[in-house]
N, C-alpha and C positions, 0 to 999 in steps of 0.2 A: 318789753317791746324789742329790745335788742337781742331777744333770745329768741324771736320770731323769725325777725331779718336775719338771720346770721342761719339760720333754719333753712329760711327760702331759697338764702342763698348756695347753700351746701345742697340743698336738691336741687337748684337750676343746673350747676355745675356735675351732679353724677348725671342726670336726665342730657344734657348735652354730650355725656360719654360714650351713650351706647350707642352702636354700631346696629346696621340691619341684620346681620349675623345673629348677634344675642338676639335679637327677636326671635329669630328664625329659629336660636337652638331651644328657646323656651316654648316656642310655639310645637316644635317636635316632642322635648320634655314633657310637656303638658296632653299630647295627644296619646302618648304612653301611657302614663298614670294613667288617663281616664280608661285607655283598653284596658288597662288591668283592671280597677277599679269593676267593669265589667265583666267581665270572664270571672272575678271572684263572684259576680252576683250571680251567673250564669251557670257556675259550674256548685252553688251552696257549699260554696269553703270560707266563707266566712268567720266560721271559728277557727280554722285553718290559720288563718291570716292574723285574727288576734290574736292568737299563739305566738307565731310570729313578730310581732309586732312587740308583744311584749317579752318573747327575748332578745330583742336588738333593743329597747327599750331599758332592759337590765344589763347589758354588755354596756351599753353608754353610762350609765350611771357606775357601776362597775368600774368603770375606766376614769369617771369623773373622781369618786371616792378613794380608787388609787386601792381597789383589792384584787392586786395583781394575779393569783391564785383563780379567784372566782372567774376572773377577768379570763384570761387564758382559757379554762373549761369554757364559757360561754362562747370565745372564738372559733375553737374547736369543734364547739357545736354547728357554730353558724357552716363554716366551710362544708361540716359532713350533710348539715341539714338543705344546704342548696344542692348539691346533688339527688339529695334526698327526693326533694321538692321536684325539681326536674324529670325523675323516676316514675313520681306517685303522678303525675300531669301530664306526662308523654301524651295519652289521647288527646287530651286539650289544645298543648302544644302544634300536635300535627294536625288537629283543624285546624289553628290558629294560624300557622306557618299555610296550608292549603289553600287559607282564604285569600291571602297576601300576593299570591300568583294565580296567573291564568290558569281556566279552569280547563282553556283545551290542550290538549298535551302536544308540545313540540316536538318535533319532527328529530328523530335520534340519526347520527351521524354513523352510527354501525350498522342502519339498516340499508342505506347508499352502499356499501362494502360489498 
């Protein structure tokens, strides 16, 4: 029973820490994922992403196990493979970024000139 109380009380006191902020940054966190979450469904890369998934999956364990070698190659990978990623997605991206602003085009400042 003292392991219950002692419980309650360590979560009363984190839950009295947070700030409207951390809501706010989890609430944006969270709205992220889910677009992604989406745009994988949307765009069928799904295998894509497990691929993914499980090489950052093996970089951590890598890194937990302590085989510096393997560890390294798989960093390696990951750096070249987010450009990668970013390359192979560019159409995606630039709908994704297109949808995020207005769709009527603002008025350019060199055509005043």
């Amino acid at each position: 029973m003292a392991q219950l109380a002692a419980f309650w009380a360590k979560l009363t006191m984190l839950v009295s820490t947070i700030r409207f902020s951390d809501i706010v940054d989890i609430l944006i966190v969270a709205y992220l994922i889910y677009n992604v979450i989406m745009l994988i469904r949307k765009t069928n890369s799904y295998r894509l992403a497990q691929g993914v998934l499980l090489i950052l999956i093996a970089l951590w364990l890598s890194g937990v196990l302590k085989l510096t070698m393997f560890n390294r190659i798989l960093q390696k990978t990951v750096e070249l493979g987010l450009i990668a990623l970013v390359i192979i997605f560019q159409p995606e991206l630039r709908r994704l970024l297109g949808l995020s602003f207005t769709t009527t085009p603002a008025p350019s400042i060199f055509l005043m000139i």
